[in-house]
C-alpha positions as CSV (number, residue, x, y, z in Angstrom):
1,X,25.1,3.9,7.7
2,X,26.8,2.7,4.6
3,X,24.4,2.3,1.3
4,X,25.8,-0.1,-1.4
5,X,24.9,-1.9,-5.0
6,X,25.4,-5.6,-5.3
7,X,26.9,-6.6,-9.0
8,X,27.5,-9.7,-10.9
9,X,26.0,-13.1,-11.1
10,X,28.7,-15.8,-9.6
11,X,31.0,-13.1,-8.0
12,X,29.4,-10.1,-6.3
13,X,31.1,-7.1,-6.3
14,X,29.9,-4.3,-3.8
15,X,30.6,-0.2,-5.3
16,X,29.5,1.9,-2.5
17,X,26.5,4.8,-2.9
18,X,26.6,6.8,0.3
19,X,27.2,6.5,3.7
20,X,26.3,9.1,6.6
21,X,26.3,9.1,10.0
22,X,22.9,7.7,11.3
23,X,23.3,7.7,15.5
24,X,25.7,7.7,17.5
25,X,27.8,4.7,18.0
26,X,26.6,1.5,19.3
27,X,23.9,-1.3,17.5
28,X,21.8,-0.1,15.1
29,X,18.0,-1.4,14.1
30,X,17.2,-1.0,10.1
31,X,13.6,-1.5,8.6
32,X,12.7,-1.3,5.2
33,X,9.3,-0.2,3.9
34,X,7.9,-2.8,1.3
35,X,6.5,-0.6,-1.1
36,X,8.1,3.0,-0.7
37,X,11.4,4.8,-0.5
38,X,11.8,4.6,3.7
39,X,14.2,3.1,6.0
40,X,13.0,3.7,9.6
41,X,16.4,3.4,11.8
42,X,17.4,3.3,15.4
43,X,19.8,2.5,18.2
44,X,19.3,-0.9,19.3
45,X,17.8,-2.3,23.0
46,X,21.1,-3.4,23.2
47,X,23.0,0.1,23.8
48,X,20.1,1.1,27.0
49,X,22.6,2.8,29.7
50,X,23.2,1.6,32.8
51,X,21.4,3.5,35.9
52,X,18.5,5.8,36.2
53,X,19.7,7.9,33.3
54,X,16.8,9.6,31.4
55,X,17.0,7.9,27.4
56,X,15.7,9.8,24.8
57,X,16.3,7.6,21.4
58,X,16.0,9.0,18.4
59,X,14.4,6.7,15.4
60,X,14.8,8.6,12.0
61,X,13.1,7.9,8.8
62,X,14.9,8.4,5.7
63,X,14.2,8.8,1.9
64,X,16.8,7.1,-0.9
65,X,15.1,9.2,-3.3
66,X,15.9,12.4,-1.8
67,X,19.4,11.4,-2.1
68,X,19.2,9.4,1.8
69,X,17.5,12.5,3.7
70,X,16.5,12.2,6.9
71,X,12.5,13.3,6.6
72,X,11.4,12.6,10.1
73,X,12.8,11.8,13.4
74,X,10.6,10.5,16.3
75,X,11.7,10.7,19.7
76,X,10.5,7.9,22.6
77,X,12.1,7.0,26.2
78,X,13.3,3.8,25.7
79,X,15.7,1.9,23.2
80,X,13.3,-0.4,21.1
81,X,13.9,-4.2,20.3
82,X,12.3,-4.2,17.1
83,X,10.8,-1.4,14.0
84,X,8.5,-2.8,12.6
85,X,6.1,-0.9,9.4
86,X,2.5,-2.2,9.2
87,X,2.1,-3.7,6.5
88,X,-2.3,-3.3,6.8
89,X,-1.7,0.6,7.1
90,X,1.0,1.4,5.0
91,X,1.5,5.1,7.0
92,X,2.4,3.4,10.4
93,X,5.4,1.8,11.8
94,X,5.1,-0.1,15.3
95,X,8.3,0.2,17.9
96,X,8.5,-2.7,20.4
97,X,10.1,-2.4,23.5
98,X,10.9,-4.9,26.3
99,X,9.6,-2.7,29.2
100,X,6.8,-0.6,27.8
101,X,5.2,-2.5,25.0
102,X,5.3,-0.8,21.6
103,X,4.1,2.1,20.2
104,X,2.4,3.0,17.0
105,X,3.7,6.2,15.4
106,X,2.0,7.9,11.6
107,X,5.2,8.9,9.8
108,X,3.7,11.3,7.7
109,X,2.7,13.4,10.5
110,X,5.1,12.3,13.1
111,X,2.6,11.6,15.8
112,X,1.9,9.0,18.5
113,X,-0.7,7.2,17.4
114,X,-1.2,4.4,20.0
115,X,0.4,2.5,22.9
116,X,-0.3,-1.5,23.3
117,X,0.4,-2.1,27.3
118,X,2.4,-5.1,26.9
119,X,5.0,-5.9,29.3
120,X,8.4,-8.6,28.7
121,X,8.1,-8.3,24.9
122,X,10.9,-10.5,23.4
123,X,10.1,-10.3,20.0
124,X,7.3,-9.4,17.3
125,X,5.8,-9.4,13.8
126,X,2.9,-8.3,11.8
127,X,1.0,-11.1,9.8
128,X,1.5,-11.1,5.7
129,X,-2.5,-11.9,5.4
130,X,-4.3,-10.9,8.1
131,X,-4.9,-7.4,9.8
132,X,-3.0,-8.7,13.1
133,X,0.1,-7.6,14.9
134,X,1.5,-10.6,16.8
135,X,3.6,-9.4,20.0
136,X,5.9,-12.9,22.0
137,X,7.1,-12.1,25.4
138,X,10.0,-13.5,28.3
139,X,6.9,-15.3,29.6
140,X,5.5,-17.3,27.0
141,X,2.4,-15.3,26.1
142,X,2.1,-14.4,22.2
143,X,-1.0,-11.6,22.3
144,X,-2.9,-10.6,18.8
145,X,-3.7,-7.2,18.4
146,X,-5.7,-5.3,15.6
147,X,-4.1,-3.4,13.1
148,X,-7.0,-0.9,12.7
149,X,-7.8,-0.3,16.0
150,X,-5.1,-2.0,18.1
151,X,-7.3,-3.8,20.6
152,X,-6.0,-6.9,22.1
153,X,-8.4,-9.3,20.0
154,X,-6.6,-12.6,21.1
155,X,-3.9,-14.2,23.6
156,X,-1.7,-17.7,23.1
157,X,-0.2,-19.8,25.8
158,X,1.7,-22.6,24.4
159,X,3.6,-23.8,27.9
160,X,7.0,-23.7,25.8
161,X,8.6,-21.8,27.8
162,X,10.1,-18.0,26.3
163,X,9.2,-16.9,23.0
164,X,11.8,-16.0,21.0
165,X,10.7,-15.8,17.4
166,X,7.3,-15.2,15.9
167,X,6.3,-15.1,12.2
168,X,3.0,-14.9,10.1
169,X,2.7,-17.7,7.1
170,X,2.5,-15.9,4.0
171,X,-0.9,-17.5,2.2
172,X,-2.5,-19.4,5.5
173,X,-3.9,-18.0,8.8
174,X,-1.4,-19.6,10.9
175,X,1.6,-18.7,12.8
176,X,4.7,-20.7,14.0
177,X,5.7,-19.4,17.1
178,X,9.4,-20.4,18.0
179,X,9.8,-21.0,22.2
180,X,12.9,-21.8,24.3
181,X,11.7,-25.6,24.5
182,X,9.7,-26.1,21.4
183,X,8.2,-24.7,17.9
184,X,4.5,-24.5,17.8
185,X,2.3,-23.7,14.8
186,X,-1.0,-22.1,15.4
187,X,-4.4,-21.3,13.3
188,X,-5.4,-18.2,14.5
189,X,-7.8,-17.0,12.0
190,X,-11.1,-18.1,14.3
191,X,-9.9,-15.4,16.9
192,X,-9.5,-12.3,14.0
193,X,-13.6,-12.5,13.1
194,X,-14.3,-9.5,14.2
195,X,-11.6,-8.0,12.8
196,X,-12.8,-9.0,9.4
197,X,-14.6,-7.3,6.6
198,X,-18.1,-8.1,6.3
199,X,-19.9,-8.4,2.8
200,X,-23.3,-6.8,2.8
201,X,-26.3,-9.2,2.3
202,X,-28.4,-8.4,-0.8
203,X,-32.0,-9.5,-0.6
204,X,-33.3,-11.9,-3.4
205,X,-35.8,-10.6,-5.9
């Protein structure tokens, strides 16, 4: 993994800060916490051996403010398609994979939090504005689960075909959902009300 500083305005000039060795050879996933000093990294679906071969991946969390450590490696049986933190419970990170659905791991204790049964994920996000974590899959089907308690709260079928991108609009309740024969945009706030806060009523005096 190489770490470096852009410089400069019109002309960018790149002075290198570290670089380690991360995993072993082959594609490697990178995800950046929002708010603290993390990198969650792994080796990619992409490098998943051939045969029966038991996998054991390694995904390793690492601090720039303790000069790039690695603080905490997690070990699963699989080779994830996407890292994803969770951006409603800033101690969690979600792995998705293609075969097993994704897993939900706390990074301060290094545990296993949850599993989401989800088979034939393709890709996945969590929502900017809602508490929602939005899974696509080889056979169309986008499913909503809850951030909190990672129930599935909701499911999508658009008839487009294989989903290969999905992404939460930042400031709206909606999703555009990208397929192999078509783009669809979706309100999905209506399926989330249970998921939502609920003010206490006062009574009138």
């Amino acid at each position: 993994m190489a770490v470096k500083n852009f410089k400069g305005s019109k002309t960018y000039i790149l002075s290198k800060i570290k670089s380690f060795k991360a995993h072993e050879r082959g594609s490697v996933l990178l995800e950046v916490h929002p708010s603290r000093p993390y990198v969650l990294s792994s080796l990619a679906h992409a490098n998943l051996p051939h045969g029966n071969a038991r996998v054991v991946c390694s995904i390793k969390l690492w601090d720039w403010e303790r000069g790039w450590d690695c603080v905490q490696t997690f070990n699963t049986e699989d080779f994830p398609r996407q890292l994803k933190f969770n951006p409603n419970d800033q101690d969690t990170f979600v792995t998705f994979f293609e075969t097993k659905g994704a897993e939900i791991w706390d990074y301060d204790t290094g545990t296993l939090v949850e599993t989401l049964k989800e088979k034939n994920i393709s890709t996945a996000c969590s929502h900017p504005e809602l508490p929602v974590l939005i899974t696509g899959s080889m056979n169309g089907r986008v499913s909503l689960w809850s951030s909190s308690t990672f129930n599935l709260v909701g499911v999508l079928n658009c008839d487009l075909g294989t989903v290969y991108n999905v992404f939460g609009v930042k400031g709206s309740e909606r999703i555009i959902i990208g397929h192999a024969h078509g783009i669809a945009v979706v309100e999905i706030g209506h399926m989330l009300e249970s998921e939502r806060p609920h003010e206490s009523e006062g009574s009138e005096i």
